[in-house]
C-alpha positions in Angstrom: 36.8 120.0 1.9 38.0 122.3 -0.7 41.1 125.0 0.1 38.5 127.5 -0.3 36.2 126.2 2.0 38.8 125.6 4.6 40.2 129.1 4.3 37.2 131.7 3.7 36.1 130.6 7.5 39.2 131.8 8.7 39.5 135.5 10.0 41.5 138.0 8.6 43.9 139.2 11.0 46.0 142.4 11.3 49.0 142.6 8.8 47.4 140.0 6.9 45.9 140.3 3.3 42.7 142.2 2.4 41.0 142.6 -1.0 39.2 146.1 -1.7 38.5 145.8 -5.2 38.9 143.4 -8.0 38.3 144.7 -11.7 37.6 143.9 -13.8 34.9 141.7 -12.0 34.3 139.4 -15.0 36.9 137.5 -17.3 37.2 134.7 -19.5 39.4 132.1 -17.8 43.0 133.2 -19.0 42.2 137.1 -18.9 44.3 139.1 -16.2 42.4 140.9 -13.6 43.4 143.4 -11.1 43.2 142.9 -7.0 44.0 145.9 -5.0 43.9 145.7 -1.3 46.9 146.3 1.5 48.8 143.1 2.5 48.5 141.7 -0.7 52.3 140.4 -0.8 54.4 138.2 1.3 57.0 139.2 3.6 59.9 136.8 1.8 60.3 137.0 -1.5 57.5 134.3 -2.9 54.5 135.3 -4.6 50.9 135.6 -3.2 48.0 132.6 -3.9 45.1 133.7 -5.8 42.8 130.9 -5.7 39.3 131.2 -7.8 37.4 129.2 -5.9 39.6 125.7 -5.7 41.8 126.5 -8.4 44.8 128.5 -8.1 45.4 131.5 -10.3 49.3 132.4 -11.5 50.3 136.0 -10.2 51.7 138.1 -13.0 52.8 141.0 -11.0 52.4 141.8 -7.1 53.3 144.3 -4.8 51.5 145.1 -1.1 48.8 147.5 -2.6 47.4 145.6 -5.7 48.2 142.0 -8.3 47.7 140.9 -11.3 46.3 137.6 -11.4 45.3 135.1 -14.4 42.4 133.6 -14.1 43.1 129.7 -14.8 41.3 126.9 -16.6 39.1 125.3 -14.6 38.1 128.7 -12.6 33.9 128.7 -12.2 31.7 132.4 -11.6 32.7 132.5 -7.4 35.1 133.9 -5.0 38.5 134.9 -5.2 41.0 135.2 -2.2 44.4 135.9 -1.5 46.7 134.1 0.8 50.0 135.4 2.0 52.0 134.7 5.1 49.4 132.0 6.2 47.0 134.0 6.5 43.8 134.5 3.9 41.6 137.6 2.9 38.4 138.4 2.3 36.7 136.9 -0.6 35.4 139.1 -3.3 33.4 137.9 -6.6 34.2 137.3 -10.2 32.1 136.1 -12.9 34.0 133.7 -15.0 32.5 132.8 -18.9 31.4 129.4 -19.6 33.0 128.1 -23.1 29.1 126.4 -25.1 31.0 126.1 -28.1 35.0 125.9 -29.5 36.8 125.5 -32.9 35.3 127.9 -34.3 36.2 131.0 -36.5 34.2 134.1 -35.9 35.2 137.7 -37.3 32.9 140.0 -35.3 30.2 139.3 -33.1 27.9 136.3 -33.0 23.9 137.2 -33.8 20.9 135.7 -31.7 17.4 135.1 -33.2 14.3 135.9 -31.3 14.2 132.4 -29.8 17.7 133.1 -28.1 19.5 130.7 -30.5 22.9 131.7 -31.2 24.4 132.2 -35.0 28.2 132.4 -35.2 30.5 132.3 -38.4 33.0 130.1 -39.0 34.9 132.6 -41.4 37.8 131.4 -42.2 41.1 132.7 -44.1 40.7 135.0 -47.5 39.4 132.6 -50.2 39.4 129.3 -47.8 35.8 127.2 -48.3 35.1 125.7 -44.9 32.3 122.8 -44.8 30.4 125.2 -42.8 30.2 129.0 -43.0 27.6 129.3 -40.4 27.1 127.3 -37.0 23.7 127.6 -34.5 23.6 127.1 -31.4 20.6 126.2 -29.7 19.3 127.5 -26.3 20.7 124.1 -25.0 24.2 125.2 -26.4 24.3 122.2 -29.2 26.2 123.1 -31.8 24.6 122.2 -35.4 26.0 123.2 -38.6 23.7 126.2 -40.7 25.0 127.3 -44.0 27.5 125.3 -46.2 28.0 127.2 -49.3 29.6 130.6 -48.6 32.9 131.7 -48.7 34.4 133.9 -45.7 31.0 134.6 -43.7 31.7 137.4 -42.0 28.8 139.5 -39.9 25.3 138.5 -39.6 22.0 140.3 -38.6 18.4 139.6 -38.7 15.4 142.5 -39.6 11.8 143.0 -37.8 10.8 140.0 -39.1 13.5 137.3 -38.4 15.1 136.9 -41.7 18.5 136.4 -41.2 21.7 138.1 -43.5 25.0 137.1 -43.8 27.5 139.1 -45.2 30.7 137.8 -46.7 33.9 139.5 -47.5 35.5 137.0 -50.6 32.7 138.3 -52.8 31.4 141.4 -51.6 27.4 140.2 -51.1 25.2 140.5 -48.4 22.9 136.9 -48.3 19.3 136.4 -47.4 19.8 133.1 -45.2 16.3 131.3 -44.9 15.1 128.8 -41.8 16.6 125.7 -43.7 20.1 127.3 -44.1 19.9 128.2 -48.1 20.3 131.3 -49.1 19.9 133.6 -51.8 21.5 136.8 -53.2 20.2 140.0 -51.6 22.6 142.7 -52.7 26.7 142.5 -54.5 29.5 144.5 -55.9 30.2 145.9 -51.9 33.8 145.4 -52.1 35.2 143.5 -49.2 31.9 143.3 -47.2 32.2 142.6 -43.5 29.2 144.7 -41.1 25.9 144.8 -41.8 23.0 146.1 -39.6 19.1 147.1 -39.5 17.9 150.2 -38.8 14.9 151.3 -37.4 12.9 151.9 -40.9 14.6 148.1 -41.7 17.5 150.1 -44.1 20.0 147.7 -44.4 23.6 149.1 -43.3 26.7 147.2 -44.8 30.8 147.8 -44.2 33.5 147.7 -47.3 36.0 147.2 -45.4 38.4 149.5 -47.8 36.6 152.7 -46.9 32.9 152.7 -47.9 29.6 152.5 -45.6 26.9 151.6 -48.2 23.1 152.0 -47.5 20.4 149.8 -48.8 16.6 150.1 -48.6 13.5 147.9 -48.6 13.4 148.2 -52.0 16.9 147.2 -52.9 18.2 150.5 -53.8 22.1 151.1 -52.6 23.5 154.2 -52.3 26.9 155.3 -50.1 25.9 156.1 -46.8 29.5 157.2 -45.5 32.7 157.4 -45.9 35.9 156.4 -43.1 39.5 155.2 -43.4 40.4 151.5 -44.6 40.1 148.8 -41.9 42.7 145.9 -41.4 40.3 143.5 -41.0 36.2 144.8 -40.9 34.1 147.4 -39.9 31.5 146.1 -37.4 28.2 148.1 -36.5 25.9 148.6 -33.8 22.9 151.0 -33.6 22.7 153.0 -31.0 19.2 153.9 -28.8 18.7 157.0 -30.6 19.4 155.9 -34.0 22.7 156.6 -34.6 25.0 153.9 -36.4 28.5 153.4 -34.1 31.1 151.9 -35.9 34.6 150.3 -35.4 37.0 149.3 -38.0 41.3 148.4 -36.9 43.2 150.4 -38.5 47.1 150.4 -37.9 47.1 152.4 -35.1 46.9 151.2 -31.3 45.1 154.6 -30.6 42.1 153.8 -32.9 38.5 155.5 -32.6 34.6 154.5 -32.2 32.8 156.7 -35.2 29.4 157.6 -34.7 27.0 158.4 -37.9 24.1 160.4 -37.4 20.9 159.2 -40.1 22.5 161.7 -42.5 25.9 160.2 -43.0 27.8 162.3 -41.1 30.9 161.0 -39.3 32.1 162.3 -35.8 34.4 160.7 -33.5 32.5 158.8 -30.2 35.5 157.9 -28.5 39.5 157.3 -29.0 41.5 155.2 -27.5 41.2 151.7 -28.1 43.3 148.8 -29.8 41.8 147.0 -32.7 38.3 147.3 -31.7 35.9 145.1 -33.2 32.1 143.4 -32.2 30.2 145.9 -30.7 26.8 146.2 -28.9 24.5 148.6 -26.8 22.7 147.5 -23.1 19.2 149.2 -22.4 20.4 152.3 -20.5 22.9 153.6 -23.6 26.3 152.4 -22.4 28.5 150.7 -25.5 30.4 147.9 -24.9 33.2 146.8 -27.4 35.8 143.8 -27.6 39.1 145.7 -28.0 42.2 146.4 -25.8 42.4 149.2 -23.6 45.4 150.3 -21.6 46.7 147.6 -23.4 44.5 145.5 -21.9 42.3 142.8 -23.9 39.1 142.1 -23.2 35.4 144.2 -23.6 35.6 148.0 -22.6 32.4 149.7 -21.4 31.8 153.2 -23.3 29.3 155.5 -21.2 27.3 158.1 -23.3 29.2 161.0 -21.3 32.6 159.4 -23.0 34.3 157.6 -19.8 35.6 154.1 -20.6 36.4 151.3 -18.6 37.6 147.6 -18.3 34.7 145.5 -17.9 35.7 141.7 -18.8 39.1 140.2 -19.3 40.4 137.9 -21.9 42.1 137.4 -24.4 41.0 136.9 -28.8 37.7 138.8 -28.4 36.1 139.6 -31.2 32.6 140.2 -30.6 29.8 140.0 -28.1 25.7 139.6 -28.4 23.8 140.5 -25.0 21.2 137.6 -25.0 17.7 137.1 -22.8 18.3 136.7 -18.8 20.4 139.6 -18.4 23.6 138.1 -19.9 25.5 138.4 -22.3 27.2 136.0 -25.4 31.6 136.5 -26.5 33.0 135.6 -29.1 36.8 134.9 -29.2 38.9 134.0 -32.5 38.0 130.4 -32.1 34.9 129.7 -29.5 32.3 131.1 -28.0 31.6 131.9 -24.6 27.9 132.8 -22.3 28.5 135.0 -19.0 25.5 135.8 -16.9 26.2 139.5 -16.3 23.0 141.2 -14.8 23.1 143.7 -17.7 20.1 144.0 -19.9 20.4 144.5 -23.7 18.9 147.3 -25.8 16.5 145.9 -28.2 17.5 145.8 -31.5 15.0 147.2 -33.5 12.6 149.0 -31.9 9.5 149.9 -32.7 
C-alpha cells in the first residue's frame, strides 16, 4: 500500500491541514504550483509533505494559509495532499504532462496534421545543420525523423489541404514540405523568418523576426502585411476565431505585449504583461493561451477575450503548445515534448 493510499482514508481533523485550492491545476513535472488552504504548515519549524500521488514534492515556500510546491519527476495526473503534524488533508487534483518525446530543439509551437500526428522542429543554434530539421511523431508517440536538409527550422503550419510549411530563420524561406519529407522552395528573401500561418482565404502569414509581417497569397505574391518592433528570438502566430492574426515576439522587456492585427494590417495591443512570450494557440470558445511567464511565473497563461489572464499550467522552457483531438492539448519545452489531457477543446484551424 502506497503513502497515499494509506493516508487519503484518514480523516481530517480540526487544526489539521486542509487544501481549498490548488492552481494552477496542471503542470509539467518540475513546474511550481500553488496550494492555499488553512493548516497548511507545521507547528515546529519543518516543512509540510506534498506528496503527488506516491511521490513526494519539495516545498519551496510555506506558511499556514498557502505553499509552493514542485511537482517532482515521477509525479502521474492524480491527487495531491498535504501532511503536517501527523495529520493529512484533503486531496485535490492536478493534471501532470506525460514527456512522448525528448532531445529535441523546438523554437515555437509543435504542428499536428489532420491525422493527429505531431511535427516538431529540431531547430538548432544560428547556422548549425542538425541531421534532422524536422521530427513526427505518430499517434502512438514514435518518434521518426521527417526533413534532413534545412538549416534552423523554425515554425511550421499546414493549409486546407494538408500541405505542410516550414519556415526557417538561417535563410529567410518559407518551404513546401511534401508527404515523403522533401521539400521545395515556396517563397525567400524574408529576412530572419520564424512564424508562419494560414488564414482563412489560405493567405500565407510569415514573421521576420527584425520587424516585418509579410503577406503571401495563393498566387505567390508577397507584400508587407505589418509592421512591429524587433524580436529576440521569433515572432510566433495564431489566428484568432474571428480572423484576426495574434502575435507574440520577446523583446527585451519582461513587461512585453500580445499584438492583435485586424485583416487590414493594423496593429493594436491585446494584452501586456507577459515575459518572453512565445507558441501560441486559440481553444473553441475564444480564450488564447500562450507559453510565457507571468507574475514571473513560467508556464502557459490563459488570455480571455475580455483581457483577464491567468496561470493555467506550470513548468518550466515552454515554448509552444498545439491543442490536439480528445480535448487535450500538446507542449513544447526547449528540448522535449510533452501531451496533457486537459478537457479543453481546440478552435479549428481553418475554418470553413
Amino acid at each position: 500500500m502506497g503513502f497515499s493510499d494509506r493516508i487519503l482514508g484518514k480523516k481530517n481533523v480540526n487544526g489539521g491541514p486542509r487544501i481549498e485550492s490548488v492552481s494552477p491545476a496542471a503542470a509539467l513535472t518540475g513546474g511550481e504550483v500553488r496550494i492555499a488552504g488553512s493548516g497548511l504548515h507545521p507547528q515546529e519549524l519543518r516543512r509540510p509533505r506534498v506528496q503527488f500521488g506516491d511521490v513526494e514534492g519539495s516545498v519551496v515556500v510555506s506558511s499556514d494559509s498557502f505553499l509552493v510546491a514542485r511537482v517532482p519527476e515521477g509525479a502521474t495526473s492524480g491527487p495531491v495532499v498535504v501532511a503536517t503534524n501527523g495529520h493529512v488533508s484533503n486531496a485535490q487534483t492536478v493534471k501532470v504532462a506525460v514527456p512522448i518525446a525528448e532531445n529535441l530543439h523546438p523554437v515555437t509551437s509543435p504542428a499536428l496534421d489532420a491525422e493527429g500526428n505531431i511535427y516538431v522542429t529540431f531547430s538548432g543554434s544560428r547556422g548549425q545543420k542538425v541531421p534532422v530539421a524536422v521530427f513526427k511523431i505518430d499517434t502512438n508517440y514514435a518518434v521518426k525523423p521527417f526533413v534532413a536538409e534545412m538549416m534552423n527550422a523554425t515554425a511550421i503550419a499546414f493549409d486546407r489541404q494538408g500541405q505542410m510549411y516550414v519556415s526557417s530563420r538561417y535563410d529567410g524561406a518559407v518551404y513546401r514540405v511534401a508527404p515523403n519529407g522533401s521539400m521545395t522552395t515556396f517563397a525567400e528573401g524574408m529576412g530572419v523568418a520564424t512564424g508562419v500561418a494560414f488564414d482563412r482565404e489560405q493567405n500565407l502569414y510569415v514573421g521576420d523576426r527584425s520587424g516585418t509581417i509579410f503577406k503571401i497569397g495563393r498566387d505567390q505574391q508577397m507584400f508587407v502585411f505589418a509592421t512591429l518592433e524587433p524580436s529576440v528570438s521569433a515572432y510566433h502566430f495564431a489566428f484568432g476565431p474571428q480572423g484576426d492574426l495574434f502575435v507574440t515576439g520577446p523583446t527585451t522587456s519582461s513587461f512585453d505585449a500580445v499584438h492583435r492585427i485586424d485583416p487590414h494590417g493594423t496593429v493594436r495591443t491585446f494584452y501586456r504583461g507577459l515575459g518572453r512570450p512565445q507558441g501560441l494557440a486559440f481553444d473553441a470558445v475564444g480564450n488564447l493561451y500562450v507559453a510565457a511567464s507571468l507574475s514571473g511565473k513560467r508556464g502557459i497563461v490563459k488570455i480571455t477575450a475580455e483581457g483577464k489572464a491567468s496561470l493555467e499550467v506550470a513548468g518550466q522552457g515552454l515554448v509552444g503548445l498545439a491543442f490536439a483531438p480528445g480535448k487535450s492539448v500538446v507542449l513544447a519545452t526547449n528540448g522535449a515534448v510533452h501531451h496533457l489531457s486537459w478537457n479543453i477543446q481546440g478552435l479549428a484551424l481553418l475554418p470553413e
